[in-house]
N, C-alpha and C positions, 0 to 999 in steps of 0.2 A: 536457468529458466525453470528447472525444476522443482528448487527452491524457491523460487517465486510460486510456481503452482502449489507448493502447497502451505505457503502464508496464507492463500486465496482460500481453501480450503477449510480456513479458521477465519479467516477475517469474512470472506461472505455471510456466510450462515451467523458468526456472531454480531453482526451491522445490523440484519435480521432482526436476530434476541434482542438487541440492544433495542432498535427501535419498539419493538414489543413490549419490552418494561419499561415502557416512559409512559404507557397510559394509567396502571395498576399503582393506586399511589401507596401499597401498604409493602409496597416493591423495594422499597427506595436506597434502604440498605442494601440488598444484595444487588442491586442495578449498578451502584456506584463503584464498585471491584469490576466488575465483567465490563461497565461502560469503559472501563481506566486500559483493560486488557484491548477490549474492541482499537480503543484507537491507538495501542500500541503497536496492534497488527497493523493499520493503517499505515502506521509511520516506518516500519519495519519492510511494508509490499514498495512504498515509496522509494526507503532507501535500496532497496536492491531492481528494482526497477533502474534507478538515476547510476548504481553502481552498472549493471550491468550494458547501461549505453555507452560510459564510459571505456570499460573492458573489448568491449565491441569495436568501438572507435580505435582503440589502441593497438587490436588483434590486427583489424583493416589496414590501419596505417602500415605496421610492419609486413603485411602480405602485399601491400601494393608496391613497399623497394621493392621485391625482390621479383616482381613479371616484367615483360615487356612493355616500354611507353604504350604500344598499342592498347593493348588489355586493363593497363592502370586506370581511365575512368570507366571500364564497366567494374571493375574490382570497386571500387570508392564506392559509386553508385548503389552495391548491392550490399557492400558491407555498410552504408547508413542507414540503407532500408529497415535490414537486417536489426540494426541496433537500436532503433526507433521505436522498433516492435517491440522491445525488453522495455524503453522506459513506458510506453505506452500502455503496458499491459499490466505494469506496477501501478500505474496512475489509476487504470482501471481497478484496481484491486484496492488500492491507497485511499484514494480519494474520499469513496462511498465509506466506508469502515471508518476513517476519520472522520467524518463530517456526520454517519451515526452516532458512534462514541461519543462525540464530544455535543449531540443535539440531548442523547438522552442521557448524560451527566449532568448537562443545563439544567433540566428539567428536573430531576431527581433531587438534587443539590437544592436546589429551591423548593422543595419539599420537606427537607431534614429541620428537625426542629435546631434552633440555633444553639444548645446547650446540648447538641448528643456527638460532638467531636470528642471524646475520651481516649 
């Protein structure tokens, strides 16, 4: 989770920038590096958000053999809660960073003269 906080740390603030260089059109160059990074953070808060409900799920599973039938659906219960939190909180971090990255990449891109790919 920690490393998830601080993908957050880079990907919020840079969704931010991102979306701020998509109005400036003399931007356009340096928007299309930082837009490319913005939504790699994105994709990067996603996969360890998705990683870590995984891990959660599989931490639960193995701690609920080992209690008593009684206690095994409150253990379930708290370890999906629990792990729901980790994708949700990537999703949260993912989502917004992707979906700025790749609005002010649109935008940029369509801006660049079609002969300055070198």
């Amino acid at each position: 989770m920690l490393l998830l906080f601080a993908v957050g740390l880079l990907a919020v603030p840079g969704a931010i920038a991102a979306l701020a260089l998509t109005f400036p059109p003399k931007l356009a160059r340096t928007a299309v590096p930082i837009s490319t990074l913005v939504m790699a953070s994105g994709v990067l808060g996603l996969g360890l958000g998705a990683l870590g409900r995984v891990t959660g799920q599989r931490l639960t599973l193995a701690a609920a053999a080992h209690v008593n039938p009684g206690d095994r659906a409150l253990i379930l219960a708290a370890g999906t809660e629990e792990s729901a939190a980790a994708l949700l909180f990537g999703a949260g971090i993912g989502l917004p960073a992707l979906l700025a990255g790749a609005l002010c990449l649109a935008v940029q891109l369509g801006r660049l003269p079609s002969g300055s790919h070198r």
